[in-house]
TORGUPA-686104 format. One line per 3 residues: number of its first residue (from 1); their letters; for each residue x negated, y negated, z of C-alpha. Coordinates in Angstrom, 1 decimal, decimal comma. Each point is the difference from the previous one (the first is absolute). Last residue first. Layout:
# TORGUPA-686104
NUM	A	X/Y/Z | ...
# end
This chain:
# TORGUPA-686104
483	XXX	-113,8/-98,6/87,9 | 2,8/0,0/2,0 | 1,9/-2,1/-2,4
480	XXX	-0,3/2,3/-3,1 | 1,1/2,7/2,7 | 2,9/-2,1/0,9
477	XXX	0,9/-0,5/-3,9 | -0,5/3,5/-1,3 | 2,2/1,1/2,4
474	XXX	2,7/-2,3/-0,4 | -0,2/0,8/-3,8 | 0,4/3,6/0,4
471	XXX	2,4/-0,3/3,0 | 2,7/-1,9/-1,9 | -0,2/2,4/-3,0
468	XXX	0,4/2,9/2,5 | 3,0/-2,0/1,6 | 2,0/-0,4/-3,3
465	XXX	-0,4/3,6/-1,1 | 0,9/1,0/3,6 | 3,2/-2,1/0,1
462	XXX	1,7/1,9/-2,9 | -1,4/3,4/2,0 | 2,1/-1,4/2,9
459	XXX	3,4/-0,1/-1,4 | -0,4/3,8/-1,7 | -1,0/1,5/3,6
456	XXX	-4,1/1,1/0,8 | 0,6/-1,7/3,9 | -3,0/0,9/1,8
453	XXX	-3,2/-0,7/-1,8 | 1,9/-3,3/-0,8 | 0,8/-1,1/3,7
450	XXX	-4,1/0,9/0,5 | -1,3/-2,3/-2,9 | 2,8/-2,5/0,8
447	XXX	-1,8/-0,5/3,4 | -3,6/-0,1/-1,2 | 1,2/-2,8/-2,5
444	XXX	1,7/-2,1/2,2 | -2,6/0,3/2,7 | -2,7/-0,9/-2,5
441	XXX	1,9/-2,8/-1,2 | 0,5/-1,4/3,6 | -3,6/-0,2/0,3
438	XXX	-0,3/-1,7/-3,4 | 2,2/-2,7/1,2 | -1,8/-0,7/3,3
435	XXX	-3,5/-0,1/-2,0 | 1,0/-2,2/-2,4 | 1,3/0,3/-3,7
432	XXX	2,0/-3,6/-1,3 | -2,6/-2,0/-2,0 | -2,3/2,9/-0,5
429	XXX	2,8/1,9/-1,5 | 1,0/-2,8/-2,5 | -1,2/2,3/-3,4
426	XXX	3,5/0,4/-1,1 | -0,8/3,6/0,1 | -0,7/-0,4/4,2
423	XXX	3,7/-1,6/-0,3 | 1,6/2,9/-1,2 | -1,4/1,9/2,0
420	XXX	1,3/-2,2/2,9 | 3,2/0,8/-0,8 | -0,3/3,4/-0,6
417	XXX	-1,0/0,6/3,6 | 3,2/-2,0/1,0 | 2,3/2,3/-2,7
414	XXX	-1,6/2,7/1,9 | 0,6/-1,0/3,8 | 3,5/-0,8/-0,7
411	XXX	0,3/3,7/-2,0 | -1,4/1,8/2,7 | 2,4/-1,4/2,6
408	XXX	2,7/0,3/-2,0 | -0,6/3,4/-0,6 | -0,4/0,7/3,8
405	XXX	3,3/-1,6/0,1 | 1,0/2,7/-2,0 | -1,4/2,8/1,8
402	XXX	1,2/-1,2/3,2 | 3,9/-0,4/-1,4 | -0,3/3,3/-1,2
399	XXX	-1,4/1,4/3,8 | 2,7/-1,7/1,6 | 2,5/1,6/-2,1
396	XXX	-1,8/3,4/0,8 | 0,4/-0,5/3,5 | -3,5/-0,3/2,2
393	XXX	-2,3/3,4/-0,6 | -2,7/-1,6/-1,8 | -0,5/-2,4/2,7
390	XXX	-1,3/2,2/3,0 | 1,0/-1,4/3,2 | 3,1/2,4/0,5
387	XXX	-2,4/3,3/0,1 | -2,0/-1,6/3,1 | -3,7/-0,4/-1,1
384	XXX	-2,8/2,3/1,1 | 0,5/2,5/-3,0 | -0,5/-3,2/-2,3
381	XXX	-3,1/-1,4/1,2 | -1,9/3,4/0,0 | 1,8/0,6/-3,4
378	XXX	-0,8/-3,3/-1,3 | 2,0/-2,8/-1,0 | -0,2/-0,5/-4,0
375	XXX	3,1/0,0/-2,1 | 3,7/-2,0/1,8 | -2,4/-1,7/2,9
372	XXX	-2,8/-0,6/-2,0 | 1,8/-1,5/-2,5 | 2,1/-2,5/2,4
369	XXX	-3,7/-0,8/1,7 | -1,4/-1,0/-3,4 | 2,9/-2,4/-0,4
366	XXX	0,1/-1,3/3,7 | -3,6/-1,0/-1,0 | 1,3/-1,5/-3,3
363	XXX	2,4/-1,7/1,7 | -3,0/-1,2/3,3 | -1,9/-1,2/-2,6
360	XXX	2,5/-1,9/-2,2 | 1,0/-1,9/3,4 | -3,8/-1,0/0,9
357	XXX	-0,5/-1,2/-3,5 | 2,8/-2,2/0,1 | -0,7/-1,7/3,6
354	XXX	-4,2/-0,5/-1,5 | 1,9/-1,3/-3,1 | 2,2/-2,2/1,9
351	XXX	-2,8/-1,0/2,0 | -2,1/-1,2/-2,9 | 2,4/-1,5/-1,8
348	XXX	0,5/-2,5/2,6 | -3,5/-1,0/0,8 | -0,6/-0,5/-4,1
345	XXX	-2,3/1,7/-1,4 | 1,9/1,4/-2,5 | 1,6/-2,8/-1,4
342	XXX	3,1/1,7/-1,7 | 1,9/-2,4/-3,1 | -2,2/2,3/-2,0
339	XXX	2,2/3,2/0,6 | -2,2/3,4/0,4 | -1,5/0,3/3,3
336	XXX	2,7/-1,8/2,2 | 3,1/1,0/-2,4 | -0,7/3,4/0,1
333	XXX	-1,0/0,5/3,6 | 3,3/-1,6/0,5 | 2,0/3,0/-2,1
330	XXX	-2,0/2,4/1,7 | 1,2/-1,3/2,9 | 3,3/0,6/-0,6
327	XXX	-0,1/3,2/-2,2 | -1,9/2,0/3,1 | 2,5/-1,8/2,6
324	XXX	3,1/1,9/-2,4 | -1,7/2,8/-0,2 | -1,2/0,5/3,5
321	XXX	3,4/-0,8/1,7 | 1,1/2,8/-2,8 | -2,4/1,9/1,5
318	XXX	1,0/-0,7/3,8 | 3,7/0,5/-0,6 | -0,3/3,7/-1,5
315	XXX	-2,3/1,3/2,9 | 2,2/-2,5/2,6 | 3,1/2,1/-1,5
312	XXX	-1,5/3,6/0,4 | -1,2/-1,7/3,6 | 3,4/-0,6/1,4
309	XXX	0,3/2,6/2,4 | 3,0/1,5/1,6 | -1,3/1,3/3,3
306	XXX	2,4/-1,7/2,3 | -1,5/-3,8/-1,3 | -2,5/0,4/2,9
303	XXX	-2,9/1,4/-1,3 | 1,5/-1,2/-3,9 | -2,9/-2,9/-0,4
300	XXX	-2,6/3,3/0,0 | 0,8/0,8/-3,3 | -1,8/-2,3/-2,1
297	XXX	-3,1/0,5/1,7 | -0,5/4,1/-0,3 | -2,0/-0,7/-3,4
294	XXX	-3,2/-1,0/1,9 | -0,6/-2,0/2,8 | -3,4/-1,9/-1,2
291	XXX	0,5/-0,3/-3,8 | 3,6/0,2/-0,1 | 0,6/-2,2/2,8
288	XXX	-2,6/-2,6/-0,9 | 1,8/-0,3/-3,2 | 3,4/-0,3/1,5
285	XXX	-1,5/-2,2/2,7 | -1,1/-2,9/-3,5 | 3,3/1,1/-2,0
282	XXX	1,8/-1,0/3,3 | -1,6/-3,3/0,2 | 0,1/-1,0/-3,7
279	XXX	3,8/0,3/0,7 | -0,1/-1,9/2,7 | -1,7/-2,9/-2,3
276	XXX	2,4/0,5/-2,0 | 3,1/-0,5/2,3 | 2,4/2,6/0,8
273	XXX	2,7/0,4/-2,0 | -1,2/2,7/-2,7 | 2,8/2,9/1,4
270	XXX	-1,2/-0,2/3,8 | -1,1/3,5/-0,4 | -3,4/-0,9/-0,7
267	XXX	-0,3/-2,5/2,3 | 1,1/2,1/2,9 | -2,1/2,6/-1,4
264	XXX	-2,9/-1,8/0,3 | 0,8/-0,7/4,0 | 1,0/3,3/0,8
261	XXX	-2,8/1,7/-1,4 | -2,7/-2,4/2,1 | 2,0/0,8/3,2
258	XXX	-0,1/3,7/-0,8 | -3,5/0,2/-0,8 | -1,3/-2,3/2,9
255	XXX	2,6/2,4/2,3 | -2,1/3,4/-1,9 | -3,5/-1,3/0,4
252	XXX	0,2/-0,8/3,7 | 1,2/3,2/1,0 | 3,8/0,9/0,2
249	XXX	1,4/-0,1/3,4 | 2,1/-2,6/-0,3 | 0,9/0,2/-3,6
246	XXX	1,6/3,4/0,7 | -0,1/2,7/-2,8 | -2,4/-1,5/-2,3
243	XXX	0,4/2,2/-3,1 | -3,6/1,5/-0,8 | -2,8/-0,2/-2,0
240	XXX	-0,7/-3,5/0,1 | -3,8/-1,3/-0,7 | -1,1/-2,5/2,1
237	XXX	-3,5/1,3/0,3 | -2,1/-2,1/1,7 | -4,5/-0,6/-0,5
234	XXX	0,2/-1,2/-2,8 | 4,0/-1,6/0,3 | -1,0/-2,4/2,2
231	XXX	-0,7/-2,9/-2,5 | 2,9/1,0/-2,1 | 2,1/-0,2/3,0
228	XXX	-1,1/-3,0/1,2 | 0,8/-1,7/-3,1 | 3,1/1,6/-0,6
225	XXX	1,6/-0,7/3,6 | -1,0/-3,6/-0,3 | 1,2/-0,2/-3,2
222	XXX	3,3/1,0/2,0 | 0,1/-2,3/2,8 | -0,5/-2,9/-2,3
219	XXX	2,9/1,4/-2,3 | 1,6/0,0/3,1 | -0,4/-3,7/1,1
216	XXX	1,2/-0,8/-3,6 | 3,2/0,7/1,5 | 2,2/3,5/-0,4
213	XXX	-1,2/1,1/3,5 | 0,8/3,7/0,7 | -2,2/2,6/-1,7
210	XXX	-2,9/-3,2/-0,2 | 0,4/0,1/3,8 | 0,0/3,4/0,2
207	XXX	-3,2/0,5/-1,8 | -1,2/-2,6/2,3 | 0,6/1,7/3,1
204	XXX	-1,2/2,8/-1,3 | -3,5/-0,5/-1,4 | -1,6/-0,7/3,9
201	XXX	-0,3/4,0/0,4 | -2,2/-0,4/-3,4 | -2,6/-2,4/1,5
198	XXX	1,2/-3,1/-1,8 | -3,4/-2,7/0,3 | 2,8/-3,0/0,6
195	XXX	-1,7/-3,3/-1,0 | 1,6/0,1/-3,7 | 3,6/0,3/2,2
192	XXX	-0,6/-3,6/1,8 | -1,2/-1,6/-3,4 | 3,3/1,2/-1,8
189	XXX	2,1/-1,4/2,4 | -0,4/-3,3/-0,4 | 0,8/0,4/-3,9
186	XXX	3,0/1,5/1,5 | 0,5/-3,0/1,9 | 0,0/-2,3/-2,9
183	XXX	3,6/-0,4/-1,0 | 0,5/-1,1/3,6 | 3,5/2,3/0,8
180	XXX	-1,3/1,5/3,6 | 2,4/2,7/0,0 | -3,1/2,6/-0,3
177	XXX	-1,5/-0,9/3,3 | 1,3/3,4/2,3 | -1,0/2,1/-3,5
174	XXX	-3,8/-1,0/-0,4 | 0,0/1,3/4,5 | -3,5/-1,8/1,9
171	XXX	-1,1/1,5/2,7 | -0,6/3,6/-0,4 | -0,6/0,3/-3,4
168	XXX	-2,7/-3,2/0,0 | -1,5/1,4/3,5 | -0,4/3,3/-1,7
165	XXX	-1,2/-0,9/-3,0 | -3,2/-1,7/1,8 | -0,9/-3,6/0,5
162	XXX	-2,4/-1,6/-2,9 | 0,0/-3,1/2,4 | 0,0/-2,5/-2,6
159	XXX	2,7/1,3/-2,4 | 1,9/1,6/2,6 | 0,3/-3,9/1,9
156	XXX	0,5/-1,4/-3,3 | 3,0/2,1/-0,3 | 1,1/-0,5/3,0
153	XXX	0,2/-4,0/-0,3 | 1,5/0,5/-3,4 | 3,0/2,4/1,4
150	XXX	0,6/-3,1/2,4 | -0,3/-2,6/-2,6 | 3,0/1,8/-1,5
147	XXX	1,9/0,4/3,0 | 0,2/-3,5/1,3 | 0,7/-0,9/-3,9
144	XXX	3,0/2,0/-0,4 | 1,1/-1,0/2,9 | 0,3/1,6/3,6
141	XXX	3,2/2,6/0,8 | -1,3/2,6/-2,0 | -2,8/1,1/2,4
138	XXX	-2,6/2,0/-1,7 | -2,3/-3,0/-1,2 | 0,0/-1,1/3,8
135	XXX	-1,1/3,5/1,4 | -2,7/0,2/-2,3 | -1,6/-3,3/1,2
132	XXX	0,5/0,6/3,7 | -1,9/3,5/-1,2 | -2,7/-1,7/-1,7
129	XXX	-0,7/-2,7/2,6 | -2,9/2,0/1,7 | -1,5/-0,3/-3,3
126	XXX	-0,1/-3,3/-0,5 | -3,4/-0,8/0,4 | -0,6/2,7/-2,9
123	XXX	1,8/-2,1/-2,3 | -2,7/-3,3/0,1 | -2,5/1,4/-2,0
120	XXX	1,8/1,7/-2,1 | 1,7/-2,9/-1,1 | 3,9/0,3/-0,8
117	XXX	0,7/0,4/3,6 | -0,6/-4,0/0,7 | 2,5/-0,9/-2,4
114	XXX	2,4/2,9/1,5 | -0,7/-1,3/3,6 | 0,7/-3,3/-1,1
111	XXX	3,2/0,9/-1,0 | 0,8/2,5/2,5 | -0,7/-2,9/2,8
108	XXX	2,3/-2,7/-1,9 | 2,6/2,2/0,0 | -0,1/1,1/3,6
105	XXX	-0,5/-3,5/0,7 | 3,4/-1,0/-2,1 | 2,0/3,0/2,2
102	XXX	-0,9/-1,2/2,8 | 1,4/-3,3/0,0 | -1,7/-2,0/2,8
99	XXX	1,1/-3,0/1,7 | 3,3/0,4/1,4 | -1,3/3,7/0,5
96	XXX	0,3/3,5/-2,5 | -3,5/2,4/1,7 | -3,5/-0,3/-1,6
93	XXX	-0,9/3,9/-1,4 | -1,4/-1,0/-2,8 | -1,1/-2,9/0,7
90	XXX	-2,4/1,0/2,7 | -1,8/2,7/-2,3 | -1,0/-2,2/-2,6
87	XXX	-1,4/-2,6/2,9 | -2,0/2,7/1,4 | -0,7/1,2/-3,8
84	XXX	-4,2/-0,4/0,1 | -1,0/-3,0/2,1 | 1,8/-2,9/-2,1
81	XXX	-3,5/-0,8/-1,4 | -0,9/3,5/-0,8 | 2,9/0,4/-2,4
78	XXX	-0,8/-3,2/-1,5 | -3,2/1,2/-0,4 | 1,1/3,4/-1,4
75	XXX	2,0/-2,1/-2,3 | -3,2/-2,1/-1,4 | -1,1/1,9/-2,7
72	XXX	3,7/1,1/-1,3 | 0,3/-3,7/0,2 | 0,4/-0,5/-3,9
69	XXX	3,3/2,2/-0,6 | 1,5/-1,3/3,7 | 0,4/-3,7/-1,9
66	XXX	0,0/-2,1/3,1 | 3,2/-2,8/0,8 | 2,6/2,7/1,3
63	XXX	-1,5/3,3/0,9 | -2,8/-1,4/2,0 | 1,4/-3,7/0,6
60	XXX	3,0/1,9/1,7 | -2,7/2,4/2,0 | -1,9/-3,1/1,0
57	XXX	3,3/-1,4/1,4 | 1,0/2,9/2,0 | -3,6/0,3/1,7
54	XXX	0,0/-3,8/0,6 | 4,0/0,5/1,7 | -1,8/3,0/2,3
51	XXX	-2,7/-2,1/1,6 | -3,4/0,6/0,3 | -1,1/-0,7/-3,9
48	XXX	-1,9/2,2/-1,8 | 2,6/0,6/-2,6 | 0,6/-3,8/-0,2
45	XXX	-4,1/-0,2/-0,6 | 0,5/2,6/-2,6 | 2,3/-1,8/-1,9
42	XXX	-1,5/-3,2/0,1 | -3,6/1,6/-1,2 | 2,2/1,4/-3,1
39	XXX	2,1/-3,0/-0,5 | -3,2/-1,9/-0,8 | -1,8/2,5/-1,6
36	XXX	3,0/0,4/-2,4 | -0,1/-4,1/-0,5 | -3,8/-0,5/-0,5
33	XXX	0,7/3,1/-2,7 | 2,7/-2,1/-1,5 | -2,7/-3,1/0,2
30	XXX	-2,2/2,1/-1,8 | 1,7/1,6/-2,7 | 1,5/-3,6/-0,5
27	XXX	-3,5/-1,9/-0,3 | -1,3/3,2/-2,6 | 3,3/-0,8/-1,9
24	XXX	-0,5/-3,5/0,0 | -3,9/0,2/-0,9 | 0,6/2,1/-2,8
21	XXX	2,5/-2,4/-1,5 | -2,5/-2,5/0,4 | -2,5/2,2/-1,5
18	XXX	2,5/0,2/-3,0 | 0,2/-3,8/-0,7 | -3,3/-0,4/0,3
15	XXX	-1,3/2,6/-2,8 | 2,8/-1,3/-2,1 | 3,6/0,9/0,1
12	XXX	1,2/0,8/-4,0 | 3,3/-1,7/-0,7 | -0,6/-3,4/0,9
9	XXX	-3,9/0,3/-0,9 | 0,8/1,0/-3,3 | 2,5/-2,8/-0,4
6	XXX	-2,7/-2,6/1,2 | -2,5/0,9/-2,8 | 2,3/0,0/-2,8
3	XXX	1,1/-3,6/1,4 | -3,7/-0,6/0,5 | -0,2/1,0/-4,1
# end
């Protein structure tokens, strides 16, 4: 029986066994927070101190010995204990000697800077810095990282000091720092453009910047462009009536329409060999096109191509772009709502079916568009528009190859709709249905509904029995859900 006894309390810790375990822990919280407040109060008394070398070596035991993620409190103190950036300021511009290497102080000083611009507190203290800071991160000669913490040191600035469009346009160039080869820096530069309240003469320079920069830098430049267009677009119209006969003097509207056309349709014409997520790119501005630039977009690439236009071909290109991205990610949305290998809520899954859902609605946007280009502009719309925008009159091959694709189209987005039919009669609906999914089903189905009204050929009548089915139970099942 005592050897029963002891066994347990081998393999079980008793009452005392576990508040001395308690204790440890507690004793080595606190004697690592004794430690942090130690090199804390040492680092500020360095900063404090009157000679340069203490001022040196409390910024070494700052960025060296102190984890920066839990002094975010005490940075501004640090920052006040070294008198503001005096001491910043006289590294970076210390001179080459016997003693002094310039180029490590400068380092050092953009460093720290950047550490110190990450709190909002602290950035706005550097703001007479900002240009020094902008002009290192566009010289090519420094490093990688010189640069880098550079463009972070402005960038907290802008964050913190809310400073206008102008002075970000003005001062600091996306394009001059686009060799800098960190794999992060477009991530870096995302920030820096979300800041940026586009008035429309600001769109641009960063339409051309997506028409000529093949990086991820450009796809940046180019969401940007969508997302301020869309927002600006009550109380704008951007709608193209006309060829653009000089870029130069053309308004506004017309260059971010012509920059914006040339870089989709150098994806589209690029024969499938640009990479995917430049492909989702140019599906995304092609659909932005369409619905805020009209039918003329495809088109205006040729302005300086000695009037022989592509845009017949980028017509043709784009939907079968559409069909093929339509039948990709409707093949994942598949397999992420329907395969029980899928863990739906996981982190993962969840942004590739927020990335999916956001590429089959700008194809069945560009879908709608396609039809109401070929059946439904109006006459007041259509007597405005040049003769050469309007769709239905490209080459009759082109026109074929639309009208299949179209098919395709229809039929990808069918057999999907099917598809989860099938699975609301397997009675696993409430397993798989949410709010995002049956969004896109009501697109789907609203878009088939007008391609069907429009197209009464043999081909597509087989389809129609198939669809109506689809659409009966589908309907049934969001207003059952509604309710």
């Amino acid at each position: 029986m005592g050897d029963e006894h002891d066994l347990v309390r081998g393999s079980l810790p008793d009452e005392e066994s576990r508040g001395e375990e308690k204790n440890k822990k507690a004793s080595s919280s606190s004697e690592n927070g004794k430690t942090f407040a130690a090199k804390k109060n040492a680092c500020i008394k360095l900063l404090s101190g009157s000679t340069d070398e203490e001022i040196f070596a409390g910024l070494l035991l700052m960025t060296k010995h102190l984890p920066l993620e839990r002094c975010q409190d005490e940075l501004h103190d640090f920052l006040k204990a070294m008198n503001g950036t005096k001491f910043l300021r006289k590294l970076l511009v210390a001179k080459n000697s016997d003693t002094v290497n310039a180029d490590l102080y400068k380092s050092l000083s953009v460093a720290v800077s950047s550490s110190f611009c990450a709190n909002v507190n602290c950035a706005k203290e550097f703001l007479s810095m900002q240009e020094t800071f902008e002009l290192i991160a566009l010289n090519k000669e420094n490093t990688v990282e010189l640069r880098t913490n550079a463009l972070d040191c402005v960038i907290g600035i802008l964050r913190a000091t809310s400073t206008s469009k102008n002075q970000i346009l003005n001062h600091f160039k996306f394009n001059q720092v686009e060799d800098i080869t960190d794999p992060s820096f477009s991530s870096r530069l995302l920030p820096l453009l979300d800041l940026v309240s586009l008035h429309i003469d600001d769109l641009p320079y960063f339409a051309k910047l997506y028409a000529t920069d093949r990086s991820d830098v450009g796809i940046i430049a180019a969401e940007s462009v969508c997302r301020s267009v869309c927002m600006l677009s009550e109380k704008e119209d951007f709608y193209c009536y006309k060829e653009i006969d000089n870029l130069d003097t053309a308004s506004s509207n017309n260059q971010v329409a012509f920059y914006l056309s040339k870089g989709a349709s150098a994806v589209l014409l690029s024969a499938n060999s640009a990479p995917e997520k430049h492909q989702e790119c140019a599906l995304t501005v092609a659909n932005h096109l369409s619905v805020y630039f009209g039918p003329a977009w495809p088109f205006l690439p040729g302005l300086y191509q000695s009037g022989l236009s592509k845009g017949d071909k980028i017509i043709s290109l784009m939907i079968h772009l559409v069909s093929v991205e339509l039948s990709v990610q409707m093949t994942k949305l598949r397999g992420l709502y329907f395969s029980q290998a899928t863990d739906a809520k996981d982190e993962s899954t969840t942004k590739v079916k927020r990335r999916s859902f956001v590429c089959v609605s700008d194809c069945v946007s560009l879908f709608d568009s396609t039809i109401h280009f070929l059946v439904g502009i109006d006459e007041e719309t259509s007597s405005k528009l040049d003769p050469k925008f309007h769709w239905y009159e490209v080459d009759i091959e082109i026109l074929m190859h639309l009208r299949h694709g179209m098919i395709v189209i229809a039929e990808t987005i069918v057999d999907f709709l099917f598809l989860v039919s099938m699975e609301i009669q397997s009675g696993s609906e409430s397993q798989i249905i949410d709010s995002d999914l049956s969004h896109m089903i009501d697109q789907c189905i609203n878009s088939v509904d007008n391609w069907l009204s429009e197209d009464p050929g043999a081909k597509v009548d087989e389809m129609r029995v198939q669809f109506e089915k689809c659409k009966s139970q589908l309907s049934g099942h969001r207003t059952k859900r509604r309710l």
